[in-house]
MOPAC internal coordinates of N, CA, C and O (Angstrom, degrees):
PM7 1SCF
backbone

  N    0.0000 0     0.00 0     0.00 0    0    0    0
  C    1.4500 1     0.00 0     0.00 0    1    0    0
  C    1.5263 1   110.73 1     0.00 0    2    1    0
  O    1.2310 1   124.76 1   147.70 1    3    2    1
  N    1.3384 1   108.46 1   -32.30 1    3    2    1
  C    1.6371 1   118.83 1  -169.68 1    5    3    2
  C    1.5921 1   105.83 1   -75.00 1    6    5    3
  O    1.2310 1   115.98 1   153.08 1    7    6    5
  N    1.2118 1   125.24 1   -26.92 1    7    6    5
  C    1.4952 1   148.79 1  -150.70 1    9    7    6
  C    1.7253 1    71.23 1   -88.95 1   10    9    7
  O    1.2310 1   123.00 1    82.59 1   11   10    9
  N    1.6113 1   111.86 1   -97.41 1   11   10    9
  C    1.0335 1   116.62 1  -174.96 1   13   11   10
  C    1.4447 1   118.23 1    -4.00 1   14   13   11
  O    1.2310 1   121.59 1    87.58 1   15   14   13
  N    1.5650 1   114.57 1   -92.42 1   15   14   13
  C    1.2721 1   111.59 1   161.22 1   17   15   14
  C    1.2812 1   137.35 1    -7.96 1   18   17   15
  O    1.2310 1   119.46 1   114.04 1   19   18   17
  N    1.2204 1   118.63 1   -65.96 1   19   18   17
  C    1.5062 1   129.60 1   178.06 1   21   19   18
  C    1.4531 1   103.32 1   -51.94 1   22   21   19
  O    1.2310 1   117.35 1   149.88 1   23   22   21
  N    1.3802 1   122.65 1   -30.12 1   23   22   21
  C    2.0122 1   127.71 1  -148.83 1   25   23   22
  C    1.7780 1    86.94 1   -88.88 1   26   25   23
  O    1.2310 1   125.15 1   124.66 1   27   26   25
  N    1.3177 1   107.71 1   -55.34 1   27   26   25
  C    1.3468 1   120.82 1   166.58 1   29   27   26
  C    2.0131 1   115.66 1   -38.99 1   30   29   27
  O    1.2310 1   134.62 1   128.77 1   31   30   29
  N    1.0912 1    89.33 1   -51.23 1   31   30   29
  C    1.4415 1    79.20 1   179.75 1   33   31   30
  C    1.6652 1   119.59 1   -67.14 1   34   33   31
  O    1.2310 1   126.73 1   131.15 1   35   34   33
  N    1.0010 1   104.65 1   -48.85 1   35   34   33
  C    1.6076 1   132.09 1   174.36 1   37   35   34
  C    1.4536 1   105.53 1   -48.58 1   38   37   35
  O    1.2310 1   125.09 1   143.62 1   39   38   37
  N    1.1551 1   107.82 1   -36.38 1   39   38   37
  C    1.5767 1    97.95 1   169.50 1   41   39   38
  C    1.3247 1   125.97 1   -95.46 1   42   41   39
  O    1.2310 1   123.05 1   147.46 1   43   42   41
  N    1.1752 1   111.76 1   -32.54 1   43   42   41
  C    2.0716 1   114.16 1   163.07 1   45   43   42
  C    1.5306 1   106.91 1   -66.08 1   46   45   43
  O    1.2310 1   116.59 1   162.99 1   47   46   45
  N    1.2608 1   124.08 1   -17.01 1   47   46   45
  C    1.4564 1   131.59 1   151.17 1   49   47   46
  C    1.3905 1   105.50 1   -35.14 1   50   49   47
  O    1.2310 1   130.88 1    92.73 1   51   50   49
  N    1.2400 1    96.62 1   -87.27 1   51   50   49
  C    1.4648 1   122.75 1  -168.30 1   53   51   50
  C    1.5528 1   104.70 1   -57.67 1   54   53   51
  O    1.2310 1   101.92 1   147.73 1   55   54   53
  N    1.1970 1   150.63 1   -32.27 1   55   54   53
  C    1.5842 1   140.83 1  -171.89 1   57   55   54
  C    1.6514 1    81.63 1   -90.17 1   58   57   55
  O    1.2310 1   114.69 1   128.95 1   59   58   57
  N    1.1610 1   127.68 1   -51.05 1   59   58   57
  C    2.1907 1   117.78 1  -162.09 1   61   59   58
  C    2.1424 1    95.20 1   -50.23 1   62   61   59
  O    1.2310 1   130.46 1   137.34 1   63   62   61
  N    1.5104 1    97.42 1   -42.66 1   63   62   61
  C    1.4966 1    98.50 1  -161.19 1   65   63   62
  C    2.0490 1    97.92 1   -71.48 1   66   65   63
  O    1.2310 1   124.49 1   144.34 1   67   66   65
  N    1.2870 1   108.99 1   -35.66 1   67   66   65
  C    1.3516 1   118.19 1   179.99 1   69   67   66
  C    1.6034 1   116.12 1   -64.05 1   70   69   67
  O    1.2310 1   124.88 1   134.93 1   71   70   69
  N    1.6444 1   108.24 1   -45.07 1   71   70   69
  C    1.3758 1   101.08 1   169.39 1   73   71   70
  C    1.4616 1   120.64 1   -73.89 1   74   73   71
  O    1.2310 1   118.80 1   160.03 1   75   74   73
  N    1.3905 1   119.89 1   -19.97 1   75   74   73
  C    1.6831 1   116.62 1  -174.98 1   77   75   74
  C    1.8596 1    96.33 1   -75.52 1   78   77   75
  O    1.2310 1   120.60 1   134.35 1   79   78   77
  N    1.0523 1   116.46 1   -45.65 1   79   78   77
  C    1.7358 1   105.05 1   178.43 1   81   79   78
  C    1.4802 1   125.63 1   -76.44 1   82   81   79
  O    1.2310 1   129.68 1   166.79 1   83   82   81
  N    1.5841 1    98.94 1   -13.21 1   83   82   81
  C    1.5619 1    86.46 1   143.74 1   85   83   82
  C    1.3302 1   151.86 1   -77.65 1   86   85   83
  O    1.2310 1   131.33 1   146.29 1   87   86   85
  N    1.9100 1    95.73 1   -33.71 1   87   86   85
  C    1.8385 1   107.61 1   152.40 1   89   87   86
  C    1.0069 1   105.30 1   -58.00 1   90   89   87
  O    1.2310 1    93.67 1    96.02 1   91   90   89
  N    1.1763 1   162.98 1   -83.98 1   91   90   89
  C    1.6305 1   159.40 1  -150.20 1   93   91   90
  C    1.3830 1    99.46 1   -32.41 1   94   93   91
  O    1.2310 1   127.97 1   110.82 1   95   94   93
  N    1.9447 1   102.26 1   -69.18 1   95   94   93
  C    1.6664 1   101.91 1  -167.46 1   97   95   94
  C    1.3479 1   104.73 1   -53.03 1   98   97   95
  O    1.2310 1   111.78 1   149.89 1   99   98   97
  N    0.8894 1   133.10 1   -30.11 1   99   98   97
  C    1.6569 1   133.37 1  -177.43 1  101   99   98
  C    1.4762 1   133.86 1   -91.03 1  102  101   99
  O    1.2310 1   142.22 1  -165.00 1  103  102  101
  N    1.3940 1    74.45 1    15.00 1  103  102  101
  C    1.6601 1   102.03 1   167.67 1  105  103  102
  C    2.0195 1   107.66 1    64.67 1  106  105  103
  O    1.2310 1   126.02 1  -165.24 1  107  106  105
  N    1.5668 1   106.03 1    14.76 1  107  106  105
  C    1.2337 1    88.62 1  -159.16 1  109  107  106
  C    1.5773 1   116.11 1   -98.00 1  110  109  107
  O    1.2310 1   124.96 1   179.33 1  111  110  109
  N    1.6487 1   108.09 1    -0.67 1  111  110  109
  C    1.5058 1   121.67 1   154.22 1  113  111  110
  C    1.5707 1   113.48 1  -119.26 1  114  113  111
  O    1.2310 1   112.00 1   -18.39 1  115  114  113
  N    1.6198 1   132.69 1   161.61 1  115  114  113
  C    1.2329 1   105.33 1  -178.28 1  117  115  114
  C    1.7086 1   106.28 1  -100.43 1  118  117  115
  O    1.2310 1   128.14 1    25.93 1  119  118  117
  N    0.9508 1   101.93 1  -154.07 1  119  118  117
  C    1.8753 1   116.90 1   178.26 1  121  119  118
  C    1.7007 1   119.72 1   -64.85 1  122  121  119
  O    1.2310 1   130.52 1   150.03 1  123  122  121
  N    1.0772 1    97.30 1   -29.97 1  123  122  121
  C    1.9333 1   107.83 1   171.66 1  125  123  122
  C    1.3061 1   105.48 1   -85.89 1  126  125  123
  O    1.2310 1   115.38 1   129.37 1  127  126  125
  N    1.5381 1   126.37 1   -50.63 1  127  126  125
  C    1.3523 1   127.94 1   157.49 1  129  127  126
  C    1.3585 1   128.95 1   -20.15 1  130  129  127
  O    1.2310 1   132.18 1   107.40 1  131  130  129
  N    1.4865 1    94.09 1   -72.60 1  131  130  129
  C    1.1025 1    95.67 1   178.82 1  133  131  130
  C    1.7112 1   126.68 1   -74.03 1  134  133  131
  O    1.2310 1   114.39 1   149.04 1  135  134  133
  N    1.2253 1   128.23 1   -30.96 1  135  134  133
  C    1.4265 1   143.41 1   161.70 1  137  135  134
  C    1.1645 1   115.35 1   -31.79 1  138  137  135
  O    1.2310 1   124.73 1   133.15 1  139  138  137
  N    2.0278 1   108.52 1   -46.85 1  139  138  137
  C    1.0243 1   114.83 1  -170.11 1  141  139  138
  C    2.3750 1   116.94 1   -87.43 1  142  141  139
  O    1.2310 1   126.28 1   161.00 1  143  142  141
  N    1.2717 1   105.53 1   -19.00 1  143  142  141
  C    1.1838 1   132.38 1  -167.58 1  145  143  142
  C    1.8548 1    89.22 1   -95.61 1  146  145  143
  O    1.2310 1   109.10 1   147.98 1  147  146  145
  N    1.1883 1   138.01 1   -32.02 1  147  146  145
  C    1.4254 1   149.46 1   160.82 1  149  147  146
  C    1.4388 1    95.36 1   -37.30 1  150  149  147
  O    1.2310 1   133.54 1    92.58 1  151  150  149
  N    2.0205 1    91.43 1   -87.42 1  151  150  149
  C    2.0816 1   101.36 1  -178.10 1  153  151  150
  C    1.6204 1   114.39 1   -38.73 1  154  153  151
  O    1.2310 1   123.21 1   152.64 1  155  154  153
  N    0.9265 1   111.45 1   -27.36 1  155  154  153
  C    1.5261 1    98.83 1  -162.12 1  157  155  154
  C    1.7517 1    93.73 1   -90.71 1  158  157  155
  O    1.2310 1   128.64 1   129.93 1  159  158  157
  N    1.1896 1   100.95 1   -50.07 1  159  158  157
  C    2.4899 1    92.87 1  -176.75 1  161  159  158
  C    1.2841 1    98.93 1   -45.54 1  162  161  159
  O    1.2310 1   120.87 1   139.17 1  163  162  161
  N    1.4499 1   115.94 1   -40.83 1  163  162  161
  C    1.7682 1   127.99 1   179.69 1  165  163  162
  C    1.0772 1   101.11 1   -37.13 1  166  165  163
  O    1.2310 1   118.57 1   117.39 1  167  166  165
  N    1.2505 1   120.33 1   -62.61 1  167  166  165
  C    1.5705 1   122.82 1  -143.97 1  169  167  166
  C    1.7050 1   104.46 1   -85.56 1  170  169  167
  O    1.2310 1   128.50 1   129.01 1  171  170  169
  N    1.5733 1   101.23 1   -50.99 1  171  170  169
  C    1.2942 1   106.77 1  -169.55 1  173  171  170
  C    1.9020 1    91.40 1   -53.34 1  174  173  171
  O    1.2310 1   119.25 1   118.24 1  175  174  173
  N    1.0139 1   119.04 1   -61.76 1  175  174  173
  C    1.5893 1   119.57 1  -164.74 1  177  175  174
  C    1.7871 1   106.13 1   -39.12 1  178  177  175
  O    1.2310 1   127.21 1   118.76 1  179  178  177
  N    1.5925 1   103.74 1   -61.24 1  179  178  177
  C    1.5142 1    89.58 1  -174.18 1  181  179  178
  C    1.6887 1   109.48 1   -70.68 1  182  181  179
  O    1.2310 1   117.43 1  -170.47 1  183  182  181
  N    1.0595 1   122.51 1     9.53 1  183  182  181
  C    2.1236 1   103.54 1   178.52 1  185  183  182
  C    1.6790 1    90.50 1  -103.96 1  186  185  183
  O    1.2310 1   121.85 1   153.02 1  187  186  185
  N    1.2540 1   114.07 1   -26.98 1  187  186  185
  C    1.7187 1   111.65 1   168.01 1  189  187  186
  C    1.3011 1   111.65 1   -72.72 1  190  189  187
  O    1.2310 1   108.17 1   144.05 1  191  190  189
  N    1.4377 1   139.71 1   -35.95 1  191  190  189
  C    1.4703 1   147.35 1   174.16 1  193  191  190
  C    1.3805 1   107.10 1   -55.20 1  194  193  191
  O    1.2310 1   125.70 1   136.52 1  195  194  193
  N    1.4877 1   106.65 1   -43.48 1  195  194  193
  C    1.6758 1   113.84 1  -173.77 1  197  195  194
  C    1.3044 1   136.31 1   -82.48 1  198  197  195
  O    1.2310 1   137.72 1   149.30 1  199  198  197
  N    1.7000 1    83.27 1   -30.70 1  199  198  197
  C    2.2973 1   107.84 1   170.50 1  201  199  198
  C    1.9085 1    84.58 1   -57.73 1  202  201  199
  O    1.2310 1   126.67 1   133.63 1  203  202  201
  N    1.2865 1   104.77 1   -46.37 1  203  202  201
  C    1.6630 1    94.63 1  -146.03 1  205  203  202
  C    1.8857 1    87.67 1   -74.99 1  206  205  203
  O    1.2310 1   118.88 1   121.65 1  207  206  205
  N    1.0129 1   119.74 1   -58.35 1  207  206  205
  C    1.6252 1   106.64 1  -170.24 1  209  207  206
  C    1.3453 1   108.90 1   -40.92 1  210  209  207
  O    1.2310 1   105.99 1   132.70 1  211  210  209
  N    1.1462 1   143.61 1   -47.30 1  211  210  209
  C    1.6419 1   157.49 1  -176.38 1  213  211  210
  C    1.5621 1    75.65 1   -47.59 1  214  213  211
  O    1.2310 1   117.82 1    95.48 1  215  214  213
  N    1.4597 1   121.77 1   -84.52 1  215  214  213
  C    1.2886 1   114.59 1  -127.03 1  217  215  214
  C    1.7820 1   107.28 1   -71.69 1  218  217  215
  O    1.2310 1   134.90 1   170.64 1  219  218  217
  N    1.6644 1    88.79 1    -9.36 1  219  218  217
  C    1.6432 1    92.38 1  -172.41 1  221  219  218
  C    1.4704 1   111.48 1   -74.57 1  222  221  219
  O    1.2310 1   122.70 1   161.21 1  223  222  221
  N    1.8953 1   112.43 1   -18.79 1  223  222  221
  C    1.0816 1   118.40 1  -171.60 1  225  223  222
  C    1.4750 1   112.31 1   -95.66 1  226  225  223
  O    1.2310 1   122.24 1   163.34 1  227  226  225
  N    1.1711 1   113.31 1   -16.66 1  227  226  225
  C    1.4084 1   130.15 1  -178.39 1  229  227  226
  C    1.1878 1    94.17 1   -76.29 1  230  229  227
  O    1.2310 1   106.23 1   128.77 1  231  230  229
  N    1.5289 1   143.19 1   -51.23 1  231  230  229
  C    1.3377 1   140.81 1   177.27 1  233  231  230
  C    1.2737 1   108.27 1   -59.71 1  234  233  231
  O    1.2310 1   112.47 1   136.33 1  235  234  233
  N    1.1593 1   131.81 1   -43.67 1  235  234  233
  C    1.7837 1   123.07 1   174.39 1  237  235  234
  C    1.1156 1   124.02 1   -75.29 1  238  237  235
  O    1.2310 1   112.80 1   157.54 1  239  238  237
  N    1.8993 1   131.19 1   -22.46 1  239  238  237
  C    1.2011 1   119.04 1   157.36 1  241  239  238
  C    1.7391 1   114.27 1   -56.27 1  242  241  239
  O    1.2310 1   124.54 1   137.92 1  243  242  241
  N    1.4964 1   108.89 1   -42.08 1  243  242  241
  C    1.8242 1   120.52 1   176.63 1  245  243  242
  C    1.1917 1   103.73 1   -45.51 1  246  245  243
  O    1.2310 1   115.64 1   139.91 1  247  246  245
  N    1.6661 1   125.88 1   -40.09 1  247  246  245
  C    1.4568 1   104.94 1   179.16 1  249  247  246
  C    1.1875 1   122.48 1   -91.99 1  250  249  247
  O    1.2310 1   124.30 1   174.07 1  251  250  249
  N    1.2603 1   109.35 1    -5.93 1  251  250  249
  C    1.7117 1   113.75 1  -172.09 1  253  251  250
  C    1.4953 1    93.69 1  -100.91 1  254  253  251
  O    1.2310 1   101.46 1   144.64 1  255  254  253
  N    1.5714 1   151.40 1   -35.36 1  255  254  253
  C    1.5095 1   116.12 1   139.05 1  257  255  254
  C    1.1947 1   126.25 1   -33.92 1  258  257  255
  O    1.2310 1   128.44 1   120.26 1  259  258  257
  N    1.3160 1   101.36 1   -59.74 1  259  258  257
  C    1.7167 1    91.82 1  -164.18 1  261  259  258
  C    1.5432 1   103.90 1   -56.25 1  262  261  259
  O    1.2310 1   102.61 1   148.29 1  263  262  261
  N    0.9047 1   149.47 1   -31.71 1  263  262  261
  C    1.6422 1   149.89 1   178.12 1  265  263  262
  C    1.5153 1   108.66 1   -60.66 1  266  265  263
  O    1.2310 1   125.21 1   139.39 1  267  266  265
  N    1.3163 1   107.61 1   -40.61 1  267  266  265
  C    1.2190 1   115.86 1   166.23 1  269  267  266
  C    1.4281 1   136.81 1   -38.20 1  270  269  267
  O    1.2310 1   129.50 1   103.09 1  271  270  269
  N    1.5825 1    99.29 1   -76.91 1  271  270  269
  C    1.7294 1   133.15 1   137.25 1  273  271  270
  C    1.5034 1   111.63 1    -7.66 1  274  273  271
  O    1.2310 1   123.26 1    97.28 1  275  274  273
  N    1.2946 1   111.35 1   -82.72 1  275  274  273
  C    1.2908 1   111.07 1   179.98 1  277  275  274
  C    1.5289 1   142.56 1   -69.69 1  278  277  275
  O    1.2310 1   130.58 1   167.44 1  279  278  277
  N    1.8312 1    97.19 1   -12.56 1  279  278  277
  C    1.4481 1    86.75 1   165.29 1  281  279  278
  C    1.3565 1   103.22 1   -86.90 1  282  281  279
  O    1.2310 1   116.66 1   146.03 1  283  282  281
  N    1.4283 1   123.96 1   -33.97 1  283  282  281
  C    1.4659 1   115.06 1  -172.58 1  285  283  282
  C    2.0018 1   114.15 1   -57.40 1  286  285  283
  O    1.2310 1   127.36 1   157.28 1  287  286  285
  N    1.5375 1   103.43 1   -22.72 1  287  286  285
  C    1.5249 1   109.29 1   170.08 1  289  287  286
  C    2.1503 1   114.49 1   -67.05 1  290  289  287
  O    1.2310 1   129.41 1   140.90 1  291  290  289
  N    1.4209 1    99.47 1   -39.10 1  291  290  289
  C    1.2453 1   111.52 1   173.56 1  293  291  290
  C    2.0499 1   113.44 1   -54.70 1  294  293  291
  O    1.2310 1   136.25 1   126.64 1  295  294  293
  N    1.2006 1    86.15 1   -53.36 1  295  294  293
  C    1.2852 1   105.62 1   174.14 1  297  295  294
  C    1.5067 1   127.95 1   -44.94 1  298  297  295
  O    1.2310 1   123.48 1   109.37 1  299  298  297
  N    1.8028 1   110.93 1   -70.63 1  299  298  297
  C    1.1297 1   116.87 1   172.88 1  301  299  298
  C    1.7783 1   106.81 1   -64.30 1  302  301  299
  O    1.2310 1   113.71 1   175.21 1  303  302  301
  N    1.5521 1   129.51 1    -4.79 1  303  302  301
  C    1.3551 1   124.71 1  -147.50 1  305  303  302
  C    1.9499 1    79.97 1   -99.77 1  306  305  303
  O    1.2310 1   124.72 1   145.71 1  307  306  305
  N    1.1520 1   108.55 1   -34.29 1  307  306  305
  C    1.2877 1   123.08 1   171.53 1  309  307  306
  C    1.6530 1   127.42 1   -39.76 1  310  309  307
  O    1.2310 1   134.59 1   125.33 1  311  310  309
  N    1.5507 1    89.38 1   -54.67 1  311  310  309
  C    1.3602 1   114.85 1  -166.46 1  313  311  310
  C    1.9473 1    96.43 1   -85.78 1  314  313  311
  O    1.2310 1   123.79 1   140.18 1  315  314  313
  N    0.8297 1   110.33 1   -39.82 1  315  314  313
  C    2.1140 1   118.81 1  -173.07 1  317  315  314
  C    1.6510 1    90.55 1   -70.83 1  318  317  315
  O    1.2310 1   117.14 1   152.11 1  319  318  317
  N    1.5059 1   123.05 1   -27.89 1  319  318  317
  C    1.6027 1   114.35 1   167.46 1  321  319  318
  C    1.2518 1   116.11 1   -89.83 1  322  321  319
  O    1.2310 1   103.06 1   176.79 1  323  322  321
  N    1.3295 1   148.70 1    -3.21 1  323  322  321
  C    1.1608 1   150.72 1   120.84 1  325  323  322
  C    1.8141 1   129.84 1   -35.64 1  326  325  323
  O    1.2310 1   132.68 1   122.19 1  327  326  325
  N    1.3456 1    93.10 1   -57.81 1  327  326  325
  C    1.7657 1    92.37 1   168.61 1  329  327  326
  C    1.0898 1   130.47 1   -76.61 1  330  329  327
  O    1.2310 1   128.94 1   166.00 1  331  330  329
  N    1.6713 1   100.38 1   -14.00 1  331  330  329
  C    1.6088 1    96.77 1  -179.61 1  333  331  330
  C    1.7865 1   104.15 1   -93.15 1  334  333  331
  O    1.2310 1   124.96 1   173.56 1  335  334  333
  N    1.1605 1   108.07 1    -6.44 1  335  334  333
  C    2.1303 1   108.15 1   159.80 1  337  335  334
  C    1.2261 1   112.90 1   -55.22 1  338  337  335
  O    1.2310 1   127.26 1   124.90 1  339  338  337
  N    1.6218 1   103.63 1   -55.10 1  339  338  337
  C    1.4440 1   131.37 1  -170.59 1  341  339  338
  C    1.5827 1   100.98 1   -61.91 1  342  341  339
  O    1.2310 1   113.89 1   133.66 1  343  342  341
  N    1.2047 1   129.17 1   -46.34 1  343  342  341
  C    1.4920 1   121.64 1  -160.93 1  345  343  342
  C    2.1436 1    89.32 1   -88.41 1  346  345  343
  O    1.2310 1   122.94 1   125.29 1  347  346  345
  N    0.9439 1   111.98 1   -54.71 1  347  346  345
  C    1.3954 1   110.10 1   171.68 1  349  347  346
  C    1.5392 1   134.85 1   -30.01 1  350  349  347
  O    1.2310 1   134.27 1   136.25 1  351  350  349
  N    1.9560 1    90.02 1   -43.75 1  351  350  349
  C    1.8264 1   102.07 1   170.88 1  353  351  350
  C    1.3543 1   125.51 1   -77.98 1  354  353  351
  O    1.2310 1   131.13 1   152.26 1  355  354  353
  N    1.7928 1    96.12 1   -27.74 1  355  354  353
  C    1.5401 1    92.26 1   167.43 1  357  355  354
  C    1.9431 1   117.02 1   -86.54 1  358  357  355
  O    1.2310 1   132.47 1   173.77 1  359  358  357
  N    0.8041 1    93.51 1    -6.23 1  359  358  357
  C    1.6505 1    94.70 1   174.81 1  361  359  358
  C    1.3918 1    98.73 1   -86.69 1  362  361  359
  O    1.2310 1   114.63 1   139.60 1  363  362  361
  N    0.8009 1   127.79 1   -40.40 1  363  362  361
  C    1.8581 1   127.96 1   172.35 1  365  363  362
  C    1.4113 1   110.31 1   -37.56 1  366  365  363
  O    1.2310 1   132.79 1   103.35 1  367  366  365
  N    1.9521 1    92.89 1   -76.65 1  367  366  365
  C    1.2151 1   111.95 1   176.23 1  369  367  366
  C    2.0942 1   129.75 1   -34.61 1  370  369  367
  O    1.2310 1   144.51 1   111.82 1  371  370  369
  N    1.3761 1    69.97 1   -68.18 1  371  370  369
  C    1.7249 1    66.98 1   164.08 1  373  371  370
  C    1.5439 1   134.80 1  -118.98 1  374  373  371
  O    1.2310 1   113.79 1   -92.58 1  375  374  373
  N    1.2072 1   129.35 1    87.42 1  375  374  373
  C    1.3911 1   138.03 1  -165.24 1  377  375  374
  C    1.3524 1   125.25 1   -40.27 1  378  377  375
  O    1.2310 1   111.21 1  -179.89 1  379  378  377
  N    1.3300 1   134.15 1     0.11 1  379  378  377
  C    1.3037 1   143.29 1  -165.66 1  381  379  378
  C    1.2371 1    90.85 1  -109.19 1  382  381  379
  O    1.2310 1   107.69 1   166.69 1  383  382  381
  N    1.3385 1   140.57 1   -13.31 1  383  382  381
  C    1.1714 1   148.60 1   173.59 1  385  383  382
  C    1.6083 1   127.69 1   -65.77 1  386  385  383
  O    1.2310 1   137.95 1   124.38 1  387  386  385
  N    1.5694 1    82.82 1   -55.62 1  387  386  385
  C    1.3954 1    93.85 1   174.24 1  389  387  386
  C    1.2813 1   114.77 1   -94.81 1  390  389  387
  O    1.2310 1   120.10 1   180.00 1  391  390  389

């Protein structure tokens, strides 16, 4: 989804920078205009390029906890079926217990 995004951006990149050099050639902004309307798609593109890398990376640490999370849930879920044999055999074992 993040890929996507990024491809998306990269290309409204590319048509903002495509339509400003066509106003220019067409005389219909001038050379400061346009220079100045350049810096700014510039800018806006890389703090939008960068929100999205963050968030793409922020989503892959989220899954690589959560993967985390759950084996360690598998794990301890493992271990709580072990003690409860253990607490069961000794309650077996000795009836005054239970």
């Amino acid at each position: 989804m993040r890929k996507e995004k990024l491809s998306e951006l990269d290309d409204q990149y590319s048509k903002e920078i495509e339509f400003l050099k066509q106003a220019q050639s067409k005389g219909q902004i001038s050379g400061e205009e346009f220079q100045r309307r350049i810096a700014q798609v510039e800018n806006e593109y890389k703090s939008k390029k960068q929100q999205e890398s963050n968030a793409k990376v922020k989503a892959e640490d989220s899954k690589k906890i959560e993967g985390e999370l759950a084996h360690e849930l598998e794990v301890l879920e493992g271990e709580r079926i072990k003690t409860k044999a253990e607490v069961d055999k000794v309650n077996a074992y000795n009836p005054y217990w239970g």
